[in-house]
mmCIF entry with sequence, helices, sheets and N, C-alpha, C, O atoms, coordinates in Angstrom:
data_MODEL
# 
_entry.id   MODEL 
# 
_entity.id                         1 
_entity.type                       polymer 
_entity.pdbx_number_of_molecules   1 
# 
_entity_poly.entity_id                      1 
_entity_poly.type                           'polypeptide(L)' 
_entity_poly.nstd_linkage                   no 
_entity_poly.nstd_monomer                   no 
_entity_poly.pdbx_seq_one_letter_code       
;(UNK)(UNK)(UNK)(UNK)(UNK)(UNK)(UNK)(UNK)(UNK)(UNK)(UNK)(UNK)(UNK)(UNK)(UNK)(UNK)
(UNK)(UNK)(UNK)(UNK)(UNK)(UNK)(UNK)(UNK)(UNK)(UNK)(UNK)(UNK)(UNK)(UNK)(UNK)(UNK)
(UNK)(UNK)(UNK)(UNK)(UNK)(UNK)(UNK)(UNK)(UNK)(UNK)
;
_entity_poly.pdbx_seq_one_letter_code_can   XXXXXXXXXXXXXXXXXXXXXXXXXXXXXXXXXXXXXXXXXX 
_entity_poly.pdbx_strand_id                 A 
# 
loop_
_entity_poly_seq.entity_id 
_entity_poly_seq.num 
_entity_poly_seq.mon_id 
_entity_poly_seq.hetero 
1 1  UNK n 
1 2  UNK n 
1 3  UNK n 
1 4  UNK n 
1 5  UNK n 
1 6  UNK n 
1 7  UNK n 
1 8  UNK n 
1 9  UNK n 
1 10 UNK n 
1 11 UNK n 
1 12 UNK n 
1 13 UNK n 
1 14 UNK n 
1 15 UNK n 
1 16 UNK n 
1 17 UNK n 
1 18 UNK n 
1 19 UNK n 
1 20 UNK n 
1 21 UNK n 
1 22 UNK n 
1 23 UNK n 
1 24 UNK n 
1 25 UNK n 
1 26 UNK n 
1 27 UNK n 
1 28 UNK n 
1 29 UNK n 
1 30 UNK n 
1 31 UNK n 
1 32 UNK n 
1 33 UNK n 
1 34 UNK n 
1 35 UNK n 
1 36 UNK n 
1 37 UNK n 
1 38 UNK n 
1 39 UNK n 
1 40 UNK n 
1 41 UNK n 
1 42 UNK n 
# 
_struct_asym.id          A 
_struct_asym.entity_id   1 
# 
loop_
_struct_conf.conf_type_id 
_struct_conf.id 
_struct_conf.pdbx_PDB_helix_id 
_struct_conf.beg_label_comp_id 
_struct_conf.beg_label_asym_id 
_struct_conf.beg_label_seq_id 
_struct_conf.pdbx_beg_PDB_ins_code 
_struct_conf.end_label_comp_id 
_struct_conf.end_label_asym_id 
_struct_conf.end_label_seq_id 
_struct_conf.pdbx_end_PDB_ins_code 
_struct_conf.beg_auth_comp_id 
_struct_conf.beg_auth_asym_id 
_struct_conf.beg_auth_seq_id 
_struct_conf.end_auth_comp_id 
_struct_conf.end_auth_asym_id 
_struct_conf.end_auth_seq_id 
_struct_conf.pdbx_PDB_helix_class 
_struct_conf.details 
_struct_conf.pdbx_PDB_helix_length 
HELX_P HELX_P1 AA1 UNK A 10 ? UNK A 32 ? UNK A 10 UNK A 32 1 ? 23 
HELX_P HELX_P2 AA2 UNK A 37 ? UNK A 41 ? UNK A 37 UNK A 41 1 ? 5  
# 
_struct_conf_type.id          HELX_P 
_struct_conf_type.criteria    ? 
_struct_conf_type.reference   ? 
# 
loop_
_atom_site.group_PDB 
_atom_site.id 
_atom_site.type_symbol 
_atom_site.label_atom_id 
_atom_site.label_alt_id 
_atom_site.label_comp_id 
_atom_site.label_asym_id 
_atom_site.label_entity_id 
_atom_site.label_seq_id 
_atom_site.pdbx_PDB_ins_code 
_atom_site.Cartn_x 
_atom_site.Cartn_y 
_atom_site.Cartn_z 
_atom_site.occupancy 
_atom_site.B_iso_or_equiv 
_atom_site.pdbx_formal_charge 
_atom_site.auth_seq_id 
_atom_site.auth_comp_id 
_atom_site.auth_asym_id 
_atom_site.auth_atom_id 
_atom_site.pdbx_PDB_model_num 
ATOM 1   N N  . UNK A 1 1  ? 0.837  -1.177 0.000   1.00 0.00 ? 1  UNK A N  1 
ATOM 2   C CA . UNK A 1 1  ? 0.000  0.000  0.000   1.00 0.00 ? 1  UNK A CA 1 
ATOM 3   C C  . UNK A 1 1  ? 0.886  1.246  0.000   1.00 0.00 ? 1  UNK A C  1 
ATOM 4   O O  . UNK A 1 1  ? 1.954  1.255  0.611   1.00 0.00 ? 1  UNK A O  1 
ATOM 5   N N  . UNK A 1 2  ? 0.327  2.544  -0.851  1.00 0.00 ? 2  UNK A N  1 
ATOM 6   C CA . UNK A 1 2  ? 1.467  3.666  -0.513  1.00 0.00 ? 2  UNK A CA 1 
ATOM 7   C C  . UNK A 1 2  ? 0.299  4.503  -0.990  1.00 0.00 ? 2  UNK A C  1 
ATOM 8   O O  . UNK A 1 2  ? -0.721 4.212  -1.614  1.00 0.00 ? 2  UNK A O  1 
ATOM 9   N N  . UNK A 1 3  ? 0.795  5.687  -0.476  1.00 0.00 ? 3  UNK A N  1 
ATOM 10  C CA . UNK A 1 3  ? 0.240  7.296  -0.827  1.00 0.00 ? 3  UNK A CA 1 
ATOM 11  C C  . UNK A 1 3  ? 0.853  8.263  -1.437  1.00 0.00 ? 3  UNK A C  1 
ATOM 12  O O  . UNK A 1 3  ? 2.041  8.551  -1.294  1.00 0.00 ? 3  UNK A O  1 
ATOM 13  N N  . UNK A 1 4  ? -0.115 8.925  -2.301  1.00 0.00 ? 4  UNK A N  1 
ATOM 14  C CA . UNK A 1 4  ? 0.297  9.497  -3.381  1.00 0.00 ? 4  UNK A CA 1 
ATOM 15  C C  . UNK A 1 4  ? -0.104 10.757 -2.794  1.00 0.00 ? 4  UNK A C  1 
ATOM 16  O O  . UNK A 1 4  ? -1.251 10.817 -2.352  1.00 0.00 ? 4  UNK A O  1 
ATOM 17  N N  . UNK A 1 5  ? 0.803  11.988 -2.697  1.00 0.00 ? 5  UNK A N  1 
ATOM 18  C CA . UNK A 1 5  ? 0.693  13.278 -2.705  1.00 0.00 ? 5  UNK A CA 1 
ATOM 19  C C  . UNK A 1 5  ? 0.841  14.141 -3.702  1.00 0.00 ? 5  UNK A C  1 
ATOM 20  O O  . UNK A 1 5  ? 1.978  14.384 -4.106  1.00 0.00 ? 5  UNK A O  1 
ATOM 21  N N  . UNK A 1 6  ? -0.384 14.817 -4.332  1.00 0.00 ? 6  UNK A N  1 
ATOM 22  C CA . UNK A 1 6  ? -0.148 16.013 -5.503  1.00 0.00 ? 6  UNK A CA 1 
ATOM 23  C C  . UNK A 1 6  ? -0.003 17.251 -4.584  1.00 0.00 ? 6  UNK A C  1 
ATOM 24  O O  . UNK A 1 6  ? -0.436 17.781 -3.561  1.00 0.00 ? 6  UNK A O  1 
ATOM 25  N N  . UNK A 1 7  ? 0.775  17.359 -5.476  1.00 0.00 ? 7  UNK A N  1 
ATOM 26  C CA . UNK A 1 7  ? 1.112  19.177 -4.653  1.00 0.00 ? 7  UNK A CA 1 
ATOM 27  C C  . UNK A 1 7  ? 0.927  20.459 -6.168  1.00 0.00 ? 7  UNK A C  1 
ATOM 28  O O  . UNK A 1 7  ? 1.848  20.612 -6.970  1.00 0.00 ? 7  UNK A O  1 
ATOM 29  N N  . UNK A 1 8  ? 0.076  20.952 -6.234  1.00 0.00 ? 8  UNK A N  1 
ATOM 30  C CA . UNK A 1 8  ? 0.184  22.185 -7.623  1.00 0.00 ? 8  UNK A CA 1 
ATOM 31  C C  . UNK A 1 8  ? 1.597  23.129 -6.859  1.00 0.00 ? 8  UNK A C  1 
ATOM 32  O O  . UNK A 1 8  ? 1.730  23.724 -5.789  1.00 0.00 ? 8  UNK A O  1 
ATOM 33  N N  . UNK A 1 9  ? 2.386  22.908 -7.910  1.00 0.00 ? 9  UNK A N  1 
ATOM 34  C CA . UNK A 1 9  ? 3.689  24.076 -7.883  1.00 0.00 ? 9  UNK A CA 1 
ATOM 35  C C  . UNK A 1 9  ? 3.246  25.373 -8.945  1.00 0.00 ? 9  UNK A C  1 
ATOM 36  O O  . UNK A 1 9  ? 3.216  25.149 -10.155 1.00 0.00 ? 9  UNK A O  1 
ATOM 37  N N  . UNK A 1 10 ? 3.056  26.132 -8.645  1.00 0.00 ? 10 UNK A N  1 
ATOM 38  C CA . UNK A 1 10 ? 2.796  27.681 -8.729  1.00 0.00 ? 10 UNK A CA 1 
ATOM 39  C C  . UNK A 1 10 ? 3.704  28.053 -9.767  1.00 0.00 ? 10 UNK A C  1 
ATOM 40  O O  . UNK A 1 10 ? 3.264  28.324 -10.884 1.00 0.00 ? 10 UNK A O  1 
ATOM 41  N N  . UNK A 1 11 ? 4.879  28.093 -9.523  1.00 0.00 ? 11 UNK A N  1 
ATOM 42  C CA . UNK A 1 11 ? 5.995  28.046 -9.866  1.00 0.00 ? 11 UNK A CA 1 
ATOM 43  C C  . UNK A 1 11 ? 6.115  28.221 -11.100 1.00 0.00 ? 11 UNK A C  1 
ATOM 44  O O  . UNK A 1 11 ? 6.334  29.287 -11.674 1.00 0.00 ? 11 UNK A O  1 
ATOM 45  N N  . UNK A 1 12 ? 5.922  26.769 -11.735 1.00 0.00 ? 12 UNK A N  1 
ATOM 46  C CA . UNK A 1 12 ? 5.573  26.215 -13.008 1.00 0.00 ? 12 UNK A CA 1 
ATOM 47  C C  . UNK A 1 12 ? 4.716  27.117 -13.881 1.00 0.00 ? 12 UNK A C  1 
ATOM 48  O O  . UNK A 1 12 ? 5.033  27.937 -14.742 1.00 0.00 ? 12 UNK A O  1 
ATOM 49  N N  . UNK A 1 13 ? 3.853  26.832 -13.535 1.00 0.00 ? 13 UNK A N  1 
ATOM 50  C CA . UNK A 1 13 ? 2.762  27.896 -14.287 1.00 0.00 ? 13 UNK A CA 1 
ATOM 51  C C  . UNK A 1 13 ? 3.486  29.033 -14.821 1.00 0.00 ? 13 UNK A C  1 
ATOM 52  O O  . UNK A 1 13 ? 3.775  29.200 -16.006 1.00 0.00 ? 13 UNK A O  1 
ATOM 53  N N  . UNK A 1 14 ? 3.828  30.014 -13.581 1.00 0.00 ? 14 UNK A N  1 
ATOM 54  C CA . UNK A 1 14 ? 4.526  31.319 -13.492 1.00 0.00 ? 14 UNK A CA 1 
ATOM 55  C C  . UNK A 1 14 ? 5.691  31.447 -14.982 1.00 0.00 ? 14 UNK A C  1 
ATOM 56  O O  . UNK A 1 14 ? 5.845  32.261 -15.893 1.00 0.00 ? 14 UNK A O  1 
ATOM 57  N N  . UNK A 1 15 ? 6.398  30.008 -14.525 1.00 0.00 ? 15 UNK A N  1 
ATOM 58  C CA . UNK A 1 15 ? 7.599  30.080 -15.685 1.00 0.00 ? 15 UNK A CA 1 
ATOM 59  C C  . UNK A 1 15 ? 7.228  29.948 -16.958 1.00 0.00 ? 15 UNK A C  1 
ATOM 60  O O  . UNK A 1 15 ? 7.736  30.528 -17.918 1.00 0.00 ? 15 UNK A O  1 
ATOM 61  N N  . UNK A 1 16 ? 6.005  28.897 -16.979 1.00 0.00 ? 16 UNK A N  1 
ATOM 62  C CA . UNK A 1 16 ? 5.623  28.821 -18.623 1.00 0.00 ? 16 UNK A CA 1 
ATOM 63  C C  . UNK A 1 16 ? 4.641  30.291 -19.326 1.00 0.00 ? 16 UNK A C  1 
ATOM 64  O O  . UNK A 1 16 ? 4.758  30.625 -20.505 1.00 0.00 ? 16 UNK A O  1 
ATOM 65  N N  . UNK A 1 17 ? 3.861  30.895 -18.492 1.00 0.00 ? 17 UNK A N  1 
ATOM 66  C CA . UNK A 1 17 ? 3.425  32.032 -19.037 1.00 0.00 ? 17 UNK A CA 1 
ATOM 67  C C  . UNK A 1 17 ? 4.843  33.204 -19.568 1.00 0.00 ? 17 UNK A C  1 
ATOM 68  O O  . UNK A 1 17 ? 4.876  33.975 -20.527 1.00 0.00 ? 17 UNK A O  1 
ATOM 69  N N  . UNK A 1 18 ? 5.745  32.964 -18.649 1.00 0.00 ? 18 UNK A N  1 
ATOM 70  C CA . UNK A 1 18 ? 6.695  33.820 -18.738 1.00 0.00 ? 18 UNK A CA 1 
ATOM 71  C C  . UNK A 1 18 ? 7.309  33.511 -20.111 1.00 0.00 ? 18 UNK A C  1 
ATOM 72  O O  . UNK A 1 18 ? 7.863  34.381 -20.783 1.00 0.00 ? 18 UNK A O  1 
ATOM 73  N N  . UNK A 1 19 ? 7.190  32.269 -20.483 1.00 0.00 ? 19 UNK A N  1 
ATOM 74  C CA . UNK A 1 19 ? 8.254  31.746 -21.641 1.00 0.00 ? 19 UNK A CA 1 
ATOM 75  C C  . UNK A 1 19 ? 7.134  31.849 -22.680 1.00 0.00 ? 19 UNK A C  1 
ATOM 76  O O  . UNK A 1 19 ? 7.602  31.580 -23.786 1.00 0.00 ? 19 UNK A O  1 
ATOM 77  N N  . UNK A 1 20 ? 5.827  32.139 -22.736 1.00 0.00 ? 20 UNK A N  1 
ATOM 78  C CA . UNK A 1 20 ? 4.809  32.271 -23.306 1.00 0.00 ? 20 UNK A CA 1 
ATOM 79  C C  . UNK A 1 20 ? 4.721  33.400 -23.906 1.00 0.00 ? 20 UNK A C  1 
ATOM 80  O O  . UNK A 1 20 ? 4.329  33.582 -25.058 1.00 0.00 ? 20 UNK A O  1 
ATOM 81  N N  . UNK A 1 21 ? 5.279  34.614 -22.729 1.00 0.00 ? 21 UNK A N  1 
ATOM 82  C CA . UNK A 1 21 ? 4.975  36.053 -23.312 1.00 0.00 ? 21 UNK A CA 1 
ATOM 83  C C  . UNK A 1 21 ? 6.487  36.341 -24.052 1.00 0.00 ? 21 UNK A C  1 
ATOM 84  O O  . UNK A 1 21 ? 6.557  37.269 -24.857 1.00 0.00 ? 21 UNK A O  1 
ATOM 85  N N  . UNK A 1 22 ? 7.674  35.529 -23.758 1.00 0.00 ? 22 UNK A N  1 
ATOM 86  C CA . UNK A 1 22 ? 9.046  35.760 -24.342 1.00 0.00 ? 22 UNK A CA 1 
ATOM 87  C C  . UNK A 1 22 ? 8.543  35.523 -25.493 1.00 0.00 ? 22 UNK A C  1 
ATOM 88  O O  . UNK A 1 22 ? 8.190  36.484 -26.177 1.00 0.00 ? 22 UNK A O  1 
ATOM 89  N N  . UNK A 1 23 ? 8.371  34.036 -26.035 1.00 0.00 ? 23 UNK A N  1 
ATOM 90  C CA . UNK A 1 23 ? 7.984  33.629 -27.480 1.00 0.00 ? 23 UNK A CA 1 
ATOM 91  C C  . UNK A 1 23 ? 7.194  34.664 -28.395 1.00 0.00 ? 23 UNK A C  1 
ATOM 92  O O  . UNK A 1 23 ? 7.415  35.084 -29.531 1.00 0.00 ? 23 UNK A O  1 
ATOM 93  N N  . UNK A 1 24 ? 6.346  34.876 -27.612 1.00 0.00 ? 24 UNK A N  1 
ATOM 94  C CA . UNK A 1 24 ? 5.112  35.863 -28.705 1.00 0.00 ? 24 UNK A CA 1 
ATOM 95  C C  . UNK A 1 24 ? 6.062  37.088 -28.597 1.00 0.00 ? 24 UNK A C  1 
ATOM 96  O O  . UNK A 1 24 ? 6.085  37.535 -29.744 1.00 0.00 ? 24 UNK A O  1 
ATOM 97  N N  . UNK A 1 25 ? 6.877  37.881 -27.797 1.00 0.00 ? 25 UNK A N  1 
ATOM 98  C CA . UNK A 1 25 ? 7.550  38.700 -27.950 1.00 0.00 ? 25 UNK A CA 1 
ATOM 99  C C  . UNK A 1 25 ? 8.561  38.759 -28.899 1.00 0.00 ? 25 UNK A C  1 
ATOM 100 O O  . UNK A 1 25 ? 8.693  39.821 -29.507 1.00 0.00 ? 25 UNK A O  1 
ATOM 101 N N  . UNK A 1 26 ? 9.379  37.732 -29.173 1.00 0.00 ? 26 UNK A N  1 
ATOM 102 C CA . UNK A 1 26 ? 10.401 36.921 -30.330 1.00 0.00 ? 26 UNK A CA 1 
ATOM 103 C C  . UNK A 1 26 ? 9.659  37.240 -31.631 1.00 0.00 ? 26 UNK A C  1 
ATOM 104 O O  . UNK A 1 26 ? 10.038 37.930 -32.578 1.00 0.00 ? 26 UNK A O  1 
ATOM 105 N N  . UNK A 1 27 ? 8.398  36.508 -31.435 1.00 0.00 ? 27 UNK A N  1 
ATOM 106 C CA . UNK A 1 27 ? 7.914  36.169 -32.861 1.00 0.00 ? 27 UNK A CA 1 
ATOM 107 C C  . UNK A 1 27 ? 7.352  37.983 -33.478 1.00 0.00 ? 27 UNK A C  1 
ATOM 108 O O  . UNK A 1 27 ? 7.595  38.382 -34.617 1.00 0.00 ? 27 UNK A O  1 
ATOM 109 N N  . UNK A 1 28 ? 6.783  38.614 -32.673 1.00 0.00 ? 28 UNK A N  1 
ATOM 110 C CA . UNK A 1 28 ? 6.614  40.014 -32.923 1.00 0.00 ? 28 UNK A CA 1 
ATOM 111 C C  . UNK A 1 28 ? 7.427  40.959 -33.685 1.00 0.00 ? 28 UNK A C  1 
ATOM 112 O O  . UNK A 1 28 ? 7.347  41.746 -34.628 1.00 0.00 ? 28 UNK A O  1 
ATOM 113 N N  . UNK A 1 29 ? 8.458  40.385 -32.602 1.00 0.00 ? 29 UNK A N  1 
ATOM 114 C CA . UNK A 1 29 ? 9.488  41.492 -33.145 1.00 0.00 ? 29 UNK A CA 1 
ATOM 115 C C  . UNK A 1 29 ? 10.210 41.009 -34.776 1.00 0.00 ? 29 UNK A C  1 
ATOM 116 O O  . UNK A 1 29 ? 10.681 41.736 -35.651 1.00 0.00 ? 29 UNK A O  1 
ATOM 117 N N  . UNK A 1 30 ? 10.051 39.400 -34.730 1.00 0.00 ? 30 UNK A N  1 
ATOM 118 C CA . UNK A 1 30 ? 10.420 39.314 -36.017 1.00 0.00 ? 30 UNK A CA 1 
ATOM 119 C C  . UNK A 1 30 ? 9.822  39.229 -37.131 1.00 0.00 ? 30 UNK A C  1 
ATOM 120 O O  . UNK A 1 30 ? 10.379 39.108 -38.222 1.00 0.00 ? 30 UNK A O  1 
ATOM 121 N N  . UNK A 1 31 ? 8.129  39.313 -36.839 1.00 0.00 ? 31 UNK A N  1 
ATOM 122 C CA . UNK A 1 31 ? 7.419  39.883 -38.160 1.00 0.00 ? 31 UNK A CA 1 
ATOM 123 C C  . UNK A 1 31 ? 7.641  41.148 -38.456 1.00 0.00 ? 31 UNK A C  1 
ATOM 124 O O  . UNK A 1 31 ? 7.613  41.457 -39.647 1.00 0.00 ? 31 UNK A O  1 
ATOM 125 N N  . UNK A 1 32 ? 7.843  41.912 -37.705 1.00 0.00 ? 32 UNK A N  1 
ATOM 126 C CA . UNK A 1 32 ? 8.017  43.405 -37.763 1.00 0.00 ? 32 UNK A CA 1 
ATOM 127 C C  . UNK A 1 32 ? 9.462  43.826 -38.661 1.00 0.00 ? 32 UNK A C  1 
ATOM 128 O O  . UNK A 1 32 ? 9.492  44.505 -39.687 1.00 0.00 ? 32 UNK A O  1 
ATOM 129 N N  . UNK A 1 33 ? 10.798 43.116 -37.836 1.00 0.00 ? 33 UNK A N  1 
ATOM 130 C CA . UNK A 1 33 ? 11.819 43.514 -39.030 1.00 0.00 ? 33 UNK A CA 1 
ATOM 131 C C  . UNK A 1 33 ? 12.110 42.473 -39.904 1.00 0.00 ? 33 UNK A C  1 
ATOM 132 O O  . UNK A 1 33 ? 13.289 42.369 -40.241 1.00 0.00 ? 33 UNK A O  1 
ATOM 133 N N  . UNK A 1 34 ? 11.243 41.618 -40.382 1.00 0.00 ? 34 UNK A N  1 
ATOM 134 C CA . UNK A 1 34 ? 11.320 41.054 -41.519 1.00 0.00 ? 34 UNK A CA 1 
ATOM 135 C C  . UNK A 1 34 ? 10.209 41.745 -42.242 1.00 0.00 ? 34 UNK A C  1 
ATOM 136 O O  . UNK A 1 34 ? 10.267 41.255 -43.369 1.00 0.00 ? 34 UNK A O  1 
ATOM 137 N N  . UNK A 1 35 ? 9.048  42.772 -42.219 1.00 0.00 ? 35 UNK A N  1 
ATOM 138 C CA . UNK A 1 35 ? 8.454  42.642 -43.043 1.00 0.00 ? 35 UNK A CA 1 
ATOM 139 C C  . UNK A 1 35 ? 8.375  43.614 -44.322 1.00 0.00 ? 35 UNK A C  1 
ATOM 140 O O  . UNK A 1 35 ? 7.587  43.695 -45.263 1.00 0.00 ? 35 UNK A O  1 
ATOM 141 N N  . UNK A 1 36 ? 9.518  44.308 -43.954 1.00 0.00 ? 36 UNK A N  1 
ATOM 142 C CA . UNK A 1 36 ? 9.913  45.237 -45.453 1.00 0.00 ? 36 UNK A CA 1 
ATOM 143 C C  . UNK A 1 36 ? 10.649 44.245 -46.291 1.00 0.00 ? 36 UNK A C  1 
ATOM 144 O O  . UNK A 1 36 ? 10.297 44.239 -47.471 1.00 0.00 ? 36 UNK A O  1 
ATOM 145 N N  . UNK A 1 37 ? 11.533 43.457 -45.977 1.00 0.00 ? 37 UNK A N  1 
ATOM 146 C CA . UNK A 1 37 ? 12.230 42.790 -46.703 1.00 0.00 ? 37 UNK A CA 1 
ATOM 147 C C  . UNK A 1 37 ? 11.197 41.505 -47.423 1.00 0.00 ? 37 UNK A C  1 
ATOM 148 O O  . UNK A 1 37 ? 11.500 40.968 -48.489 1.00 0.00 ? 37 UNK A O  1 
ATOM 149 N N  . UNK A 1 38 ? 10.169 41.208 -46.768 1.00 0.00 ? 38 UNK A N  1 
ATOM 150 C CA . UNK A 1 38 ? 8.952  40.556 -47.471 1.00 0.00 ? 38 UNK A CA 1 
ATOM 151 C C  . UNK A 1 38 ? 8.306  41.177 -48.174 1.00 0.00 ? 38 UNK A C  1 
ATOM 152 O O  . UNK A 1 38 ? 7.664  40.555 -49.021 1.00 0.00 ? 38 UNK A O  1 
ATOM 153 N N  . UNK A 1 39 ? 8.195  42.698 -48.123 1.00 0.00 ? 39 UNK A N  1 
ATOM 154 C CA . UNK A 1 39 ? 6.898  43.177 -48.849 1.00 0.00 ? 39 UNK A CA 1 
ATOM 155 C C  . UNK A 1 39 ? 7.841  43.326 -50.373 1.00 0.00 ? 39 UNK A C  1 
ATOM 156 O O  . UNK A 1 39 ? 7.363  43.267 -51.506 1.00 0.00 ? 39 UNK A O  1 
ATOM 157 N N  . UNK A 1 40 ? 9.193  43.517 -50.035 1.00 0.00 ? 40 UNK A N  1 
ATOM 158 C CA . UNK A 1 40 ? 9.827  43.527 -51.498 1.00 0.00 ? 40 UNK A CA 1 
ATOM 159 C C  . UNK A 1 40 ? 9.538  42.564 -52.603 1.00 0.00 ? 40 UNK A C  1 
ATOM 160 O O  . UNK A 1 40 ? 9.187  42.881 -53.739 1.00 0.00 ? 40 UNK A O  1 
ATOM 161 N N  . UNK A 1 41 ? 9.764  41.083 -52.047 1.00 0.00 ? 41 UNK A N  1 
ATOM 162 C CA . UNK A 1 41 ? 9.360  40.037 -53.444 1.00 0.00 ? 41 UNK A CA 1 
ATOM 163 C C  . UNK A 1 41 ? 7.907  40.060 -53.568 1.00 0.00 ? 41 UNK A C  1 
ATOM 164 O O  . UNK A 1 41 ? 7.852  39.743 -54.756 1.00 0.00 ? 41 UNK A O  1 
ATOM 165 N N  . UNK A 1 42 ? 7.015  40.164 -53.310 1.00 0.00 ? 42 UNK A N  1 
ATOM 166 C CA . UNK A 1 42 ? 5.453  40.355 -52.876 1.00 0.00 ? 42 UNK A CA 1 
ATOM 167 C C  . UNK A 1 42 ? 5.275  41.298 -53.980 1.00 0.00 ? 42 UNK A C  1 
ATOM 168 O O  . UNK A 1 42 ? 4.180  41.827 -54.170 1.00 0.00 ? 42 UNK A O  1 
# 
């Protein structure tokens, strides 16, 4: 017989929103200075 303890770590969450708003921040910034150099062959 044994017992199982869940514990929610906070933590976690915290870090993945954080790496959530980095990404969409990444991807922003690189539609933005890529998109003169796209609108050229276009």
């Amino acid at each position: 017989m044994c017992t199982v303890t869940l514990e929610y770590n906070h933590k976690s969450s915290e870090e993945m929103e954080t790496h959530r708003k980095l990404r969409d921040a990444v991807l922003e910034h690189s539609r933005k200075s890529m998109s003169h150099i796209i609108a050229r062959y276009v």
